[in-house]
C-alpha positions as a Markdown table, in Angstrom:
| # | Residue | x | y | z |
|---|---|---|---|---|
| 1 | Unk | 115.5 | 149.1 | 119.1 |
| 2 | Unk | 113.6 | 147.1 | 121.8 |
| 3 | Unk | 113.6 | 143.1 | 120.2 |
| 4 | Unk | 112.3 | 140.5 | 121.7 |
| 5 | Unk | 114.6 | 136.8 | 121.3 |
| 6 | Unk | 112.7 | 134.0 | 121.3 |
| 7 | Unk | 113.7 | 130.3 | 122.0 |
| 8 | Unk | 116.8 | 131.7 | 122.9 |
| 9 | Unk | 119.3 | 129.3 | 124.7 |
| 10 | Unk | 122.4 | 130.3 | 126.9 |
| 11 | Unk | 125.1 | 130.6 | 123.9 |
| 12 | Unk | 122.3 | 132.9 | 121.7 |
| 13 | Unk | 122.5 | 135.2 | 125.0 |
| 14 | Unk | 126.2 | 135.2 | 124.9 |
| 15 | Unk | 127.0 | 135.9 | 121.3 |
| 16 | Unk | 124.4 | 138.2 | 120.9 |
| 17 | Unk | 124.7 | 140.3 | 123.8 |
| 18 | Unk | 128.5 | 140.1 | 122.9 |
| 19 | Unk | 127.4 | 141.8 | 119.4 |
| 20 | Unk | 125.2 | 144.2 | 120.3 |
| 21 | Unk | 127.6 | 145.8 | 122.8 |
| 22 | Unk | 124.5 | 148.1 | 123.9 |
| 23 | Unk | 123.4 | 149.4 | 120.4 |
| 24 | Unk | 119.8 | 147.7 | 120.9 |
| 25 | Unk | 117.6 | 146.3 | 124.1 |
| 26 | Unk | 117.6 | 142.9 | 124.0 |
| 27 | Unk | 115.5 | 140.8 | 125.8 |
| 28 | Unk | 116.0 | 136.8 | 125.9 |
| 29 | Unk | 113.2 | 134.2 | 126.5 |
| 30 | Unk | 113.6 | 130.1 | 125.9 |
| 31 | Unk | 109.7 | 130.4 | 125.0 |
| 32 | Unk | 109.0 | 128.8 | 121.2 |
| 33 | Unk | 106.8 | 131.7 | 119.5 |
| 34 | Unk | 103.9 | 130.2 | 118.2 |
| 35 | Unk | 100.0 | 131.3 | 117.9 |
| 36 | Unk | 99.7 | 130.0 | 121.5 |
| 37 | Unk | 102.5 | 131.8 | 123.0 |
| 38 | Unk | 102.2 | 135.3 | 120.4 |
| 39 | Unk | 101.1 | 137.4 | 123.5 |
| 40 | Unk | 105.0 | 137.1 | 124.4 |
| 41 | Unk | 105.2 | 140.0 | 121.4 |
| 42 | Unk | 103.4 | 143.0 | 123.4 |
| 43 | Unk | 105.7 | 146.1 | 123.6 |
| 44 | Unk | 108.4 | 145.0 | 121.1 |
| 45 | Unk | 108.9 | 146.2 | 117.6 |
| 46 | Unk | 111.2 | 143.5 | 116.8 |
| 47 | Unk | 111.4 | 140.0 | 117.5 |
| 48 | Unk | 114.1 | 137.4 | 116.9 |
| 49 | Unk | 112.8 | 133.8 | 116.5 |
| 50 | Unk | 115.0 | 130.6 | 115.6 |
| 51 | Unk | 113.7 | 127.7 | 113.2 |
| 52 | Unk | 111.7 | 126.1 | 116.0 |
| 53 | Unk | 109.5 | 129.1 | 116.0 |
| 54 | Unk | 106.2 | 129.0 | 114.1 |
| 55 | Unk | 105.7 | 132.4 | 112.2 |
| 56 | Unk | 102.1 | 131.1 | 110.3 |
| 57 | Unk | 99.6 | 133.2 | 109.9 |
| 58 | Unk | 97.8 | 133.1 | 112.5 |
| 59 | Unk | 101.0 | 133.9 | 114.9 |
| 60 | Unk | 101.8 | 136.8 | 112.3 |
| 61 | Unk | 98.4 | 138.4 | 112.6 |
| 62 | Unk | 98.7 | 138.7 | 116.5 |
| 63 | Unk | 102.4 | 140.0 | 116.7 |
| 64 | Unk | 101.4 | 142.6 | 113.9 |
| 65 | Unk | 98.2 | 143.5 | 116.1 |
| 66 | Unk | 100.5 | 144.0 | 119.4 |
| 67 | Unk | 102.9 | 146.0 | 117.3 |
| 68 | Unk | 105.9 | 143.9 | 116.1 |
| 69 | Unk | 107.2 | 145.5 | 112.4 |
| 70 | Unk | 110.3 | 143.3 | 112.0 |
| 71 | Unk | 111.4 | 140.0 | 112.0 |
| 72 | Unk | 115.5 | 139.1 | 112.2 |
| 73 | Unk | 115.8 | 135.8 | 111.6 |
| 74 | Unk | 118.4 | 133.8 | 113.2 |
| 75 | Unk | 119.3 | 131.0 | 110.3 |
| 76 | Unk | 119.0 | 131.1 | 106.5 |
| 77 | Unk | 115.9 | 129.3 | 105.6 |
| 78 | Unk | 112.8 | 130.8 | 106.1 |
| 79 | Unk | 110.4 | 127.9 | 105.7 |
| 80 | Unk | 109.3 | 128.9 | 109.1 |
| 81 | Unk | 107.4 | 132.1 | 107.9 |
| 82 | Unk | 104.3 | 132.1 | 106.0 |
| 83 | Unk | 106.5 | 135.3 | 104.0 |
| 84 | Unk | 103.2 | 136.4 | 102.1 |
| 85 | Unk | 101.0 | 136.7 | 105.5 |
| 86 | Unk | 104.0 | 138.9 | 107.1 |
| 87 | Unk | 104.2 | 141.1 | 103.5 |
| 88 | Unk | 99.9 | 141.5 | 104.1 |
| 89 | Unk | 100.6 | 142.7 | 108.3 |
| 90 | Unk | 103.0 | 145.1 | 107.5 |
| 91 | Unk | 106.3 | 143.2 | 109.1 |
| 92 | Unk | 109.3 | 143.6 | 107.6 |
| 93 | Unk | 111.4 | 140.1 | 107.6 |
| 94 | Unk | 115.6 | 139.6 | 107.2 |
| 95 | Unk | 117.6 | 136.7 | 107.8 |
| 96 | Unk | 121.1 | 135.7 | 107.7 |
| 97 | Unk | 121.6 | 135.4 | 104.4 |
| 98 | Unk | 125.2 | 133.8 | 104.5 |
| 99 | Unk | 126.9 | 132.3 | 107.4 |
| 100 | Unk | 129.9 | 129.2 | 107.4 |
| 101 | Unk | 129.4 | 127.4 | 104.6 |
| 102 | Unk | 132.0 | 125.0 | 105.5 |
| 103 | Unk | 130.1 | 124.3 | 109.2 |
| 104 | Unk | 127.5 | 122.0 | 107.3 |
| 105 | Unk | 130.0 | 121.2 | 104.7 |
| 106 | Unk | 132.5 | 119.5 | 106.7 |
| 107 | Unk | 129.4 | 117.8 | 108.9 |
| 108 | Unk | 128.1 | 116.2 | 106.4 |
| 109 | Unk | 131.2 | 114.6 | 106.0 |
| 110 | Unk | 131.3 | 114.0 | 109.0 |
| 111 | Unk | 128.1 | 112.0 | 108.7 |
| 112 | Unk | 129.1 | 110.3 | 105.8 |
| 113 | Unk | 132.8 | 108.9 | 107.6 |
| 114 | Unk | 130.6 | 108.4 | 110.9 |
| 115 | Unk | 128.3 | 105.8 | 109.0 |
| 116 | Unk | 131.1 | 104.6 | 106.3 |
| 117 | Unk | 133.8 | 103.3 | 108.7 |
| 118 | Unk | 131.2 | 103.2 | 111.2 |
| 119 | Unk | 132.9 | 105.1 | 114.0 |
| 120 | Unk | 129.7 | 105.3 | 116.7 |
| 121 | Unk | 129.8 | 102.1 | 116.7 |
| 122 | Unk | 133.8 | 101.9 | 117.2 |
| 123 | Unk | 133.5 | 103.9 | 120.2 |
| 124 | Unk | 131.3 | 102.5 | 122.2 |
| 125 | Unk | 132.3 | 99.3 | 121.8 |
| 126 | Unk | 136.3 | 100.3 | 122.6 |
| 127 | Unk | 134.0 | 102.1 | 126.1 |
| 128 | Unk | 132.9 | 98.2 | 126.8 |
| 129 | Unk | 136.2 | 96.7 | 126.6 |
| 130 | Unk | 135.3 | 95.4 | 122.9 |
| 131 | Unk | 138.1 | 95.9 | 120.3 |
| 132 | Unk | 136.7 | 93.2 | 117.8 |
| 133 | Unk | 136.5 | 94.7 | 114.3 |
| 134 | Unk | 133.3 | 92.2 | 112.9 |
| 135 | Unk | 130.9 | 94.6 | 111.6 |
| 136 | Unk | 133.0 | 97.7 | 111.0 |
| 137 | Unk | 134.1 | 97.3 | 107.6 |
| 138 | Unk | 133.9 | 100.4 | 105.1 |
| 139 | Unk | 135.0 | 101.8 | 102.0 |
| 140 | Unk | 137.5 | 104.1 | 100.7 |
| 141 | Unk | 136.1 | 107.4 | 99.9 |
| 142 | Unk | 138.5 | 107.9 | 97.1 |
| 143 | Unk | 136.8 | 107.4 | 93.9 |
| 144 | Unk | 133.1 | 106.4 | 94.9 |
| 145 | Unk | 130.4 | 108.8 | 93.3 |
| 146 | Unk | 129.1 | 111.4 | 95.6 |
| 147 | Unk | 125.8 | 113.3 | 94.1 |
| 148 | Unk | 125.2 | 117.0 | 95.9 |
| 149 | Unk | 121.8 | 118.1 | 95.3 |
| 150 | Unk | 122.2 | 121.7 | 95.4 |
| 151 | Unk | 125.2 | 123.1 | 94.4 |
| 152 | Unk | 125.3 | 126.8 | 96.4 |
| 153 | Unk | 127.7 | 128.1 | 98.6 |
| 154 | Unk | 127.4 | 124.9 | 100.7 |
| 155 | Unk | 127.2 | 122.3 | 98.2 |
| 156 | Unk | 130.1 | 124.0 | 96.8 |
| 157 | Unk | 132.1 | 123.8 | 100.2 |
| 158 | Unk | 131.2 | 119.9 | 100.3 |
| 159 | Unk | 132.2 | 119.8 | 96.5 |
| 160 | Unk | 135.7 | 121.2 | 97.4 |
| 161 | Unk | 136.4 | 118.6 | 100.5 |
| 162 | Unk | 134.5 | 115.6 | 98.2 |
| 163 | Unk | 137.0 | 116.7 | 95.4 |
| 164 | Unk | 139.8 | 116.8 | 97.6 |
| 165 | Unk | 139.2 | 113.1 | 99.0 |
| 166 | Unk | 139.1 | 111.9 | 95.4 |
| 167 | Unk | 135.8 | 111.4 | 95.2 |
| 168 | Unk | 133.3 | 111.7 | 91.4 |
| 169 | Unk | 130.9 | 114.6 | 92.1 |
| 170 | Unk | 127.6 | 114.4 | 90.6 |
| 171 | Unk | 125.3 | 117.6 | 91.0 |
| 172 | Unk | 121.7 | 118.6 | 90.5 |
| 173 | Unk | 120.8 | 122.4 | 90.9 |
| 174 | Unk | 118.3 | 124.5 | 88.6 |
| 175 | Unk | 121.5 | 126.8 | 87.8 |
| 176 | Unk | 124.9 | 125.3 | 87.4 |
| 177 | Unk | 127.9 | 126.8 | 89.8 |
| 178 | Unk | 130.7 | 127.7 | 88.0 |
| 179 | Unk | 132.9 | 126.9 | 90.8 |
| 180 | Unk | 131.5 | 123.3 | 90.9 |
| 181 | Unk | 132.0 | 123.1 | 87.3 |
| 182 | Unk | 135.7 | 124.4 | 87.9 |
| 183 | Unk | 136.2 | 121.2 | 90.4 |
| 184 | Unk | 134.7 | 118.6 | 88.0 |
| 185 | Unk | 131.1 | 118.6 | 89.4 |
| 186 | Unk | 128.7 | 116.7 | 86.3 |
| 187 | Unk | 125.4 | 118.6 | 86.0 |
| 188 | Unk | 123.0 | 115.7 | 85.7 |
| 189 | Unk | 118.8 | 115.0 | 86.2 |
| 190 | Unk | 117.9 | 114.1 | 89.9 |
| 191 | Unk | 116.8 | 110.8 | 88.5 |
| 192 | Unk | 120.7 | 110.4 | 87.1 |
| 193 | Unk | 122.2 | 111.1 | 90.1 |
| 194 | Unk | 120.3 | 109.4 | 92.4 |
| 195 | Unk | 120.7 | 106.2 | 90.4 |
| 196 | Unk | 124.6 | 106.8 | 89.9 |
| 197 | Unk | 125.6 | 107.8 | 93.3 |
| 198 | Unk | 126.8 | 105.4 | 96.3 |
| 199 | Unk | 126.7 | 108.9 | 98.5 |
| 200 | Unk | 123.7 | 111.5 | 98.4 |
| 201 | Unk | 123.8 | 114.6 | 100.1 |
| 202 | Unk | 121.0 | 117.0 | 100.5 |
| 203 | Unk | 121.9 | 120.8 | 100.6 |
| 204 | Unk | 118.4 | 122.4 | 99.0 |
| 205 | Unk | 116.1 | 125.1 | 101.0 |
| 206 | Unk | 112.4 | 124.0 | 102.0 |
| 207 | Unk | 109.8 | 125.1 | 99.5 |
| 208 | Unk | 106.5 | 123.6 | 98.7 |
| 209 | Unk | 108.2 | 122.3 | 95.7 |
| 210 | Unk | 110.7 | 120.7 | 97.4 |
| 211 | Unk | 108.5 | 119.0 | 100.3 |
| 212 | Unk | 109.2 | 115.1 | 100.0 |
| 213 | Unk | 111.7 | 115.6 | 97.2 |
| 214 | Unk | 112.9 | 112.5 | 98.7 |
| 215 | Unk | 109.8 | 110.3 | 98.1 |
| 216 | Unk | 109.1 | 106.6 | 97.7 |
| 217 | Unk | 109.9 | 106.8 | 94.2 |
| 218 | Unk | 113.0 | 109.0 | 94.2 |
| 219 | Unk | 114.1 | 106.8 | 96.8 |
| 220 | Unk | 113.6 | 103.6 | 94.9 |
| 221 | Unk | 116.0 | 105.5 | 92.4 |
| 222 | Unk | 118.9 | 105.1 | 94.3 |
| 223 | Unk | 121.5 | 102.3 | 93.8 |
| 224 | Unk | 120.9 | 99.5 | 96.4 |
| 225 | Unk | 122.8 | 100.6 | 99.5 |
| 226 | Unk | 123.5 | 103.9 | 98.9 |
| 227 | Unk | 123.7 | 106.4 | 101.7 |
| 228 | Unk | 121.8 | 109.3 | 102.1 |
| 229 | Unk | 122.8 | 112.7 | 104.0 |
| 230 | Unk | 120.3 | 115.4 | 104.9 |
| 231 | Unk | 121.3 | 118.7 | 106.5 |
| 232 | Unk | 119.3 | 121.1 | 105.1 |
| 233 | Unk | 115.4 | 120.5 | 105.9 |
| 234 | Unk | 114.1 | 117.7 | 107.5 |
| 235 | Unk | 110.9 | 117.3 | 105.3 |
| 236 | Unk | 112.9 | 117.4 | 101.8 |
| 237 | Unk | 112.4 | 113.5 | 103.2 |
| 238 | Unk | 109.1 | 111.8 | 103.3 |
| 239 | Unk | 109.9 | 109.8 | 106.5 |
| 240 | Unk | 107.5 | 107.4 | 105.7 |
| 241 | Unk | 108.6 | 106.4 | 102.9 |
| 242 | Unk | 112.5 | 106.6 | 104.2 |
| 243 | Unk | 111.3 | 104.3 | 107.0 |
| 244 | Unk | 110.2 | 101.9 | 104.3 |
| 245 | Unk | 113.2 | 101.9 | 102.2 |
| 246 | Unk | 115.3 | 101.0 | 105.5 |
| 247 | Unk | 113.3 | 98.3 | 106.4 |
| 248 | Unk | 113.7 | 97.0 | 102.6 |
| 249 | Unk | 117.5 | 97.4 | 103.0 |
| 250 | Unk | 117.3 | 99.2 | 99.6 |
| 251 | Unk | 119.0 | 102.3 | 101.5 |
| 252 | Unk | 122.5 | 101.1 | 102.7 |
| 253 | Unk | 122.9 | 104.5 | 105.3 |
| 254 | Unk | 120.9 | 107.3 | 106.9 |
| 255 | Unk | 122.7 | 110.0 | 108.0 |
| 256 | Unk | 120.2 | 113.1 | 109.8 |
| 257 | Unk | 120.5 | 116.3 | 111.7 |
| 258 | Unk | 117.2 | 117.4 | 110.5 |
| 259 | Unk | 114.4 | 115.8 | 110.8 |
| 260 | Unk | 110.7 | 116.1 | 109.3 |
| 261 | Unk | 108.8 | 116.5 | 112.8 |
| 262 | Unk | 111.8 | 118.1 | 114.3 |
| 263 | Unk | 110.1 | 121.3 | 115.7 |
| 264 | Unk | 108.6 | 119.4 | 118.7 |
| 265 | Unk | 111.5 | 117.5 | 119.5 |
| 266 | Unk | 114.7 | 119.2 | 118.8 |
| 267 | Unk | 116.5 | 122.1 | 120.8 |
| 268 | Unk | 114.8 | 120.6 | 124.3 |
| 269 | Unk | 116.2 | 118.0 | 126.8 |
| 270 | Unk | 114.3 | 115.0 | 126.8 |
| 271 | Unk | 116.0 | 112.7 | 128.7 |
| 272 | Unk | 112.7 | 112.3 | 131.1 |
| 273 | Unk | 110.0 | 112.2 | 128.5 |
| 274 | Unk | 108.4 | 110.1 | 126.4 |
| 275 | Unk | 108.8 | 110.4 | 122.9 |
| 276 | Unk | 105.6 | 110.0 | 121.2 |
| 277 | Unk | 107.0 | 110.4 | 118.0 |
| 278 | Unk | 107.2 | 106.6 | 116.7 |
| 279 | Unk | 108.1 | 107.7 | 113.0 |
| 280 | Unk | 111.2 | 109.4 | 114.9 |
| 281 | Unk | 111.6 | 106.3 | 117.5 |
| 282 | Unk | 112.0 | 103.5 | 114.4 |
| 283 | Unk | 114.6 | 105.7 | 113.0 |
| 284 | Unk | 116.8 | 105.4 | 115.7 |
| 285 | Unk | 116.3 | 101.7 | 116.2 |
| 286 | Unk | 118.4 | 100.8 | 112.8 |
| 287 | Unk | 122.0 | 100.7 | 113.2 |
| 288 | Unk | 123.1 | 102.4 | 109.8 |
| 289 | Unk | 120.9 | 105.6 | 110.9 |
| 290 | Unk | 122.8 | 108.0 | 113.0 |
| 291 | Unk | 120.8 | 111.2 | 113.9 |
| 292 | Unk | 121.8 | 114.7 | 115.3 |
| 293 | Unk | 120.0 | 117.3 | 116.4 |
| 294 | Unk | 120.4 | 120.2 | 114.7 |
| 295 | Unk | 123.6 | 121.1 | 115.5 |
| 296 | Unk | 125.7 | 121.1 | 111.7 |
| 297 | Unk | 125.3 | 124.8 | 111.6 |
| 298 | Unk | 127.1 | 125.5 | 115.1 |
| 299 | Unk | 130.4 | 126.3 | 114.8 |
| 300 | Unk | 132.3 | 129.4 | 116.6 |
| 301 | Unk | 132.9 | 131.0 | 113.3 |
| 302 | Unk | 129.0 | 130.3 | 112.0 |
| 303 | Unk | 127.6 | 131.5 | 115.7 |
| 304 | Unk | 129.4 | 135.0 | 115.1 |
| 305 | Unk | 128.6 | 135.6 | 111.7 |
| 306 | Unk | 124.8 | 134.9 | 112.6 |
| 307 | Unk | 125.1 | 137.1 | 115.5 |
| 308 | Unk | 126.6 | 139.9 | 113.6 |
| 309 | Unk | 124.5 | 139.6 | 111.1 |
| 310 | Unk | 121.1 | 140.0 | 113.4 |
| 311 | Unk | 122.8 | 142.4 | 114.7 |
| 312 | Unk | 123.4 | 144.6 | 111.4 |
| 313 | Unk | 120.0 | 143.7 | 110.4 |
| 314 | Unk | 118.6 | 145.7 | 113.4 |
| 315 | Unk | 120.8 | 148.6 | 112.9 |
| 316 | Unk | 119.9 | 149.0 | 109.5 |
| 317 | Unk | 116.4 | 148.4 | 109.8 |
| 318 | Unk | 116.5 | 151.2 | 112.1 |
| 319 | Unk | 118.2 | 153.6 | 110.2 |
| 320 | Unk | 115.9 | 152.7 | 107.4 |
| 321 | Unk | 119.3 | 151.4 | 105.3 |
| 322 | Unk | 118.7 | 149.0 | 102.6 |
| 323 | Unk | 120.2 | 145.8 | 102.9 |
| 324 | Unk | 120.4 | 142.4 | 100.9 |
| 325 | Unk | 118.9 | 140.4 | 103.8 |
| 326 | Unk | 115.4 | 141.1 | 103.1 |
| 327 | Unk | 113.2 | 138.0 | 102.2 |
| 328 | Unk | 109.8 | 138.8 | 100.0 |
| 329 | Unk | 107.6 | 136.6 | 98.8 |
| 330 | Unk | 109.1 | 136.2 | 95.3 |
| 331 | Unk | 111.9 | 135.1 | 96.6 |
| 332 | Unk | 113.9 | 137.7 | 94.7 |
| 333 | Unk | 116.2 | 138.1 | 98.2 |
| 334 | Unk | 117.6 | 134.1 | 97.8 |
């Protein structure tokens, strides 16, 4: 099958071209697909956008008119579709419906150790000679309450490590997970959690319901200086109202790989622009907000599972082989 890969970046070309091993004709762009750039879908059946694609409906109606029938998703989430307009023009969409839980697991610890014991800070001062320790004073993990809002397969992973370091587990979810349950997770409100927890960590998919979960209110919620993880979807957080809680040193720690406005900024080099996002530019100005780009999905293991995946999702569209990869608007294939 002829598929078109869009935003692709040097490792997508390796691992997929790795798993395809000639079964379909892949062609790679770094172009983001978006209603401006939608021409790019002439002569392919199939394309294969990332998150930083736009799929809305105006992008959907002219891929559908220039012939495209599938979408294989490279990631999970799908906020990045309007699913309903794709349904109306005919085009199939999969995704990767599992990949690494444990990649954004063990980052987000890795956020939460990073801003705890304050270890970007460490290093660069160590790099200028400096081996004072004023200022880098943390806690112990081991017994502080960590709430995980959104107990799936990843929020299960974190539960495991969180467990494991001796930590109280708080969770929110609209179905309890047996396996959190197993490790000693609480089921609680999000109003309970937030107000109990030293350590929050988001780990819920982007629907209209869950735009701004994080807003002013839920934020005033949580105990003063508490730290708050997101690697899931940058606008679970109303940045404005984040921005304000900072700046009222009600929140203690930010820890971000995602970000609201991400899609203009993130997977591009930067380094001789000007960012004229100034929501995004007085985040990085506090010094207990560290931000990433992206990247707590990208491991080895998680990079071959998604590529195998697409991969599978092709040969099985083509073959006209049911699979449980499909995303409808109902939602029935979460």
């Amino acid at each position: 099958m002829r598929c078109l890969v869009t935003s692709a970046r040097p490792y997508d070309q390796q691992s997929l071209s790795a798993a395809n091993d000639g079964h379909h004709e892949l062609v790679f762009v770094d172009t983001v697909l978006n209603a401006d750039t939608a021409f790019i879908a002439q002569g392919y059946p199939a394309l294969c956008p990332f998150v930083d694609d736009t799929l809305d409906a105006k992008t959907l109606e002219t891929i559908a008119r220039l012939g495209t029938k599938l979408l294989v998703l490279r990631s999970t989430g799908f906020n990045h579709v309007d699913i309903p307009v794709a349904e109306k023009q005919g085009i199939t969409v999969m995704r990767v419906r599992d990949y690494s839980p444990y990649a954004v697991a063990e980052y987000a610890v890795g956020l939460m150790l990073t801003l705890n014991r304050h270890l970007h800070k460490a290093y660069n001062r160590v790099r200028d000679g400096n081996f004072l320790l004023d200022g880098l004073l943390g806690f112990d993990m081991h017994g502080k309450t960590v709430g995980i809002v959104g107990t799936g397969k990843i929020g299960a992973a974190l539960a495991r490590i969180l467990h494991g370091m001796g930590c109280h587990l708080l969770g929110y979810d609209t179905v309890p997970n047996p396996t959190c349950q197993e490790l000693g997770v609480a089921y609680v409100s999000l109003e309970t959690l937030l107000a109990k927890s030293q350590i929050v960590s988001l780990h819920i998919p982007l629907f209209p319901e869950t735009r701004h979960l994080m807003n002013a209110e839920r934020l005033a919620l949580m105990s003063e200086g508490a730290m708050l993880i997101n690697t899931s979807r940058g606008p679970l957080i109303d940045t404005a109202a984040l921005i304000a809680a900072l700046k009222s040193r009600h929140l203690g720690a930010l820890g971000l790989d995602v970000y609201e406005e991400e899609a203009n900024l993130y997977f591009k080099n930067h380094c001789d622009d000007i960012i004229c996002d100034d929501s995004f530019e007085r985040l990085l100005t506090f010094p207990n907000v560290v931000i990433t780009g992206h990247q707590a999905f990208f491991t080895r293991e998680a990079m071959k599972t998604i590529t195998d995946t697409t991969i599978q999702n092709l040969d099985d569209y083509s073959v006209g082989r049911d699979s449980p990869n499909l995303v409808s608007a109902n939602r029935t294939a979460q």
